[in-house]
C-alpha positions as CSV (number, residue, x, y, z in Angstrom):
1,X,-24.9,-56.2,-35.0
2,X,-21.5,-55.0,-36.5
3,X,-20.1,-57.1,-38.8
4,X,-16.4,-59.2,-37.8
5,X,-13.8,-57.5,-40.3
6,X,-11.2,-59.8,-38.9
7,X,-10.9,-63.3,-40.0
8,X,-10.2,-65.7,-37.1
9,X,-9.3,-69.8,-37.3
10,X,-9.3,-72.7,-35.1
11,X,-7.2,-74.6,-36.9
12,X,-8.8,-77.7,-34.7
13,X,-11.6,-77.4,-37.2
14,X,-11.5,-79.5,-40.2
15,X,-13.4,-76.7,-41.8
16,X,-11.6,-74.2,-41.9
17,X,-8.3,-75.6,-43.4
18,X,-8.3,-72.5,-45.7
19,X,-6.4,-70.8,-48.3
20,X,-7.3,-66.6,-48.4
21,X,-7.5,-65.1,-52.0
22,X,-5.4,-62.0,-51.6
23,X,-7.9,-60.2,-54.3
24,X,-9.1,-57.1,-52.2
25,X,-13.3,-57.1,-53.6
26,X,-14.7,-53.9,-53.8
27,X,-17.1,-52.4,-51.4
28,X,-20.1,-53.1,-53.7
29,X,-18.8,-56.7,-54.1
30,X,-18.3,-57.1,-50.6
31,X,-22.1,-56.2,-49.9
32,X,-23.4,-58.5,-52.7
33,X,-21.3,-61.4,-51.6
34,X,-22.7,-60.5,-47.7
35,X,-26.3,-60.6,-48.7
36,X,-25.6,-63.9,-50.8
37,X,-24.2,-65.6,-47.8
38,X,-27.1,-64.9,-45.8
39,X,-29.8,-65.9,-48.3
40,X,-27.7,-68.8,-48.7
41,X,-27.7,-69.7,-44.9
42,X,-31.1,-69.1,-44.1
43,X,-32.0,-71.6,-47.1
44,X,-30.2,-73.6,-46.3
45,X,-30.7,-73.6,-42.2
46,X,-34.5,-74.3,-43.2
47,X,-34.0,-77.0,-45.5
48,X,-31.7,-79.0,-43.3
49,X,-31.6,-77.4,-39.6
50,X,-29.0,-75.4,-38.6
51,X,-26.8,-78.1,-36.8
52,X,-27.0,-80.2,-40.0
53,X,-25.5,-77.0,-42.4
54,X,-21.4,-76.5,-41.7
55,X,-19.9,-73.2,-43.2
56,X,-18.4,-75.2,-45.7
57,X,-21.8,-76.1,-47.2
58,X,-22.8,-72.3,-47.0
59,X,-19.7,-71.1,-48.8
60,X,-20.2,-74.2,-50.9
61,X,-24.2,-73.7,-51.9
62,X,-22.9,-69.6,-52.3
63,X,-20.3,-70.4,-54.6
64,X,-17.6,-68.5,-53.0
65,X,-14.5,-69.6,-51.5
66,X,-14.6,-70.0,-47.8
67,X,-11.8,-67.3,-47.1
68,X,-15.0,-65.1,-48.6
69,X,-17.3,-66.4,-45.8
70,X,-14.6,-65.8,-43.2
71,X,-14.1,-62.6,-44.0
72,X,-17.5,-62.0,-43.6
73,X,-18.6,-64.2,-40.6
74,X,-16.0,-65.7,-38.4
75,X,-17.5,-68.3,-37.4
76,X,-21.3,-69.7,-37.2
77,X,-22.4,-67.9,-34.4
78,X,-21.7,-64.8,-36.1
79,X,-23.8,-65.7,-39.4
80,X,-26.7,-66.8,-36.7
81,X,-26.4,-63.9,-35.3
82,X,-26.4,-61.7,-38.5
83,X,-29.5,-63.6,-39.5
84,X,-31.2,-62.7,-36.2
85,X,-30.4,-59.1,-36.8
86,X,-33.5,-58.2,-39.6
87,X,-36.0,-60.1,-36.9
88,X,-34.5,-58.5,-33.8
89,X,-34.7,-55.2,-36.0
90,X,-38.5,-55.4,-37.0
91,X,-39.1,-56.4,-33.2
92,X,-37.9,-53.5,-31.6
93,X,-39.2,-51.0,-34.8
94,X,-42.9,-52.3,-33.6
95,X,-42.6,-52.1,-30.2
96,X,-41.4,-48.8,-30.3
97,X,-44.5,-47.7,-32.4
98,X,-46.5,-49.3,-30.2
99,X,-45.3,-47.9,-26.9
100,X,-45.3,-44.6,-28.5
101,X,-48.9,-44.8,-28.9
102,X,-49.5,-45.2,-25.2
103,X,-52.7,-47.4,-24.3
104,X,-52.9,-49.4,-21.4
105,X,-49.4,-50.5,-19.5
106,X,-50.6,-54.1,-18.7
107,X,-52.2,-54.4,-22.8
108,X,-48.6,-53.3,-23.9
109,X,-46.9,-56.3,-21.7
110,X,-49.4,-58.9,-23.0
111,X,-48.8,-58.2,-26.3
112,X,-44.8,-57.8,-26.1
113,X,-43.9,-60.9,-24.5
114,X,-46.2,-62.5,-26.8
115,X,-44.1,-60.9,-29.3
116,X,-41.0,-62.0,-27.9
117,X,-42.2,-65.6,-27.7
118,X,-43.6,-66.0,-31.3
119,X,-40.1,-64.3,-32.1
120,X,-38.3,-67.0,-29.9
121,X,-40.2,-69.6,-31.1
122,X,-39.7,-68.8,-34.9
123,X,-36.0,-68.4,-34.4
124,X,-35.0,-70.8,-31.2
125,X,-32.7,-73.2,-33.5
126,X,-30.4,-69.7,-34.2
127,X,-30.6,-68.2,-31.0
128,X,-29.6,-71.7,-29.6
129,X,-26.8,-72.2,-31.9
130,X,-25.5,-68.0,-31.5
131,X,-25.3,-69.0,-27.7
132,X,-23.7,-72.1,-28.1
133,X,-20.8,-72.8,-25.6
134,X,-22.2,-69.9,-23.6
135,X,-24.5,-70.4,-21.0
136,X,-25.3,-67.1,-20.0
137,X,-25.0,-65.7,-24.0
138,X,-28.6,-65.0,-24.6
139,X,-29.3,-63.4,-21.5
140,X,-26.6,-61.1,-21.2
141,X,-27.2,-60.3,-25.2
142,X,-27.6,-56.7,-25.2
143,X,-30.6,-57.1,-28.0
144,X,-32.3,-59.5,-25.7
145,X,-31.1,-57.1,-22.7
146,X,-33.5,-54.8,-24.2
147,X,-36.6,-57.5,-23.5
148,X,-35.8,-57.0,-20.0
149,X,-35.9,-53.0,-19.8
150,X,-39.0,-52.8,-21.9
151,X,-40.6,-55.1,-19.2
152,X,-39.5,-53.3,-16.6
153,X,-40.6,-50.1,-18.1
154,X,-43.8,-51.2,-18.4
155,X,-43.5,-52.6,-14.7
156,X,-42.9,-49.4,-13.5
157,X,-45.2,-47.3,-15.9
158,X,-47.8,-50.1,-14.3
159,X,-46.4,-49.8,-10.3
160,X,-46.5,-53.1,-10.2
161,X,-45.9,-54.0,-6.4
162,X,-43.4,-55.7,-5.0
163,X,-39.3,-56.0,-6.2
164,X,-40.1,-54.7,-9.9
165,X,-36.7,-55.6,-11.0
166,X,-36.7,-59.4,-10.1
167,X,-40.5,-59.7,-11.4
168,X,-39.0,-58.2,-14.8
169,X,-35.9,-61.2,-14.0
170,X,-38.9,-63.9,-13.6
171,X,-40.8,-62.8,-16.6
172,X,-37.4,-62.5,-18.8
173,X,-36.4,-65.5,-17.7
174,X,-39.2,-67.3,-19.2
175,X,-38.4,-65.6,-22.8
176,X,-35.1,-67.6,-22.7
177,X,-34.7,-69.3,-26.4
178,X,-33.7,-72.7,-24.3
179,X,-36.9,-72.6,-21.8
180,X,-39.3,-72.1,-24.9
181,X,-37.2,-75.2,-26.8
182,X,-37.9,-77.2,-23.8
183,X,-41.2,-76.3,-23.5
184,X,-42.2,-76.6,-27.2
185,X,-39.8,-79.7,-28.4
186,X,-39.6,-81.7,-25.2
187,X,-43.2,-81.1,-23.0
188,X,-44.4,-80.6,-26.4
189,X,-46.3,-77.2,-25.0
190,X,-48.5,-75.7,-27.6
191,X,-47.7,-71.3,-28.4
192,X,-51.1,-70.8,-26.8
193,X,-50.5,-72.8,-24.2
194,X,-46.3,-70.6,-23.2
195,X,-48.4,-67.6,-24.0
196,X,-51.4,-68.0,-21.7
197,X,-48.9,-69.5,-19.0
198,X,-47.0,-66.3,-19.3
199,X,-49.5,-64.2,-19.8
200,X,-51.0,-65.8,-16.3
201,X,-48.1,-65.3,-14.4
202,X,-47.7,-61.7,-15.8
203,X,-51.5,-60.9,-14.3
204,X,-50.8,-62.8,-10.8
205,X,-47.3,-60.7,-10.1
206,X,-48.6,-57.4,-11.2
């Protein structure tokens, strides 16, 4: 994902009552102060959850002023997202080597949307948050829009009968960061259990 350079405010937020340091940092600062945000939100998003952790606690626990963070991140959904990017990265560098590999088309679906959900599962609490006031954020994410052509790929590479493109819509559905969250925290579903179901359906439609 490409980094905000502009710094944006909702001045509704009592967070973000902010005075910017007019010191220009130099490019090697600006890329040690990045990577010490990040290590600083991901510790602290595991210690505390991410709802629980405000950007003033990250800038805080970083020891940087928050017109530092801002200029960085603009808000929390883009440090959620730029915490996502290293997973969402090694996801797509496996698949690739994978598929490039050839084997069997309908080997190469059970095992990506069983990488997709152990991916989803490890980091629902940040995909939730990056989507928040967003319904339709996830989906229409063009990392997560790549889940959907990869399973369609494989649909096709399969001939899978029927309307391939809404069996690849059911199927990517089911990957939804919100749909695991409700199927893990609230039916209490164990990762076996999503990836059997899924990997159930997968067989019946193709």
């Amino acid at each position: 994902m490409i980094n905000q350079q502009k710094v944006r405010f909702n001045l509704n937020m009592a967070d973000e009552n902010l005075i910017l340091n007019e010191n220009h940092p130099t490019r090697a600062d600006a890329l040690k102060n990045h990577t010490l945000l990040l290590e600083t939100a991901r510790r602290l998003f595991a210690e505390r959850g991410v709802e629980a952790v405000p950007m003033s606690a990250v800038a805080e626990a970083a020891r940087v002023g928050k017109g530092t963070l801002y200029r960085h991140f603009e808000n929390k959904t883009a440090l959620c997202q730029a915490l996502l990017d290293e997973d969402q990265r090694d996801l797509q560098e496996r698949t690739l080597r994978r598929l490039s590999a050839g084997g069997d088309t309908l080997a190469n679906l059970h095992w990506f949307l069983t990488q997709v959900i152990l991916f989803v599962d490890q980091n629902a609490a940040l995909l939730c948050e990056s989507a928040h006031g967003d319904q339709n954020a996830m989906l229409e994410h063009p990392a997560h829009l790549w889940w959907r052509q990869t399973i369609r790929g494989l649909l096709l590479q399969r001939r899978a009968p029927g309307d391939v493109d809404y069996t690849a819509d059911v199927l990517y559905a089911m990957l939804d960061a919100r749909m695991i969250n409700f199927q893990r925290r609230f039916l209490n579903y164990s990762l076996d259990r999503i990836i059997a179901g899924l990997t159930d359906v997968l067989e019946r439609l193709t």
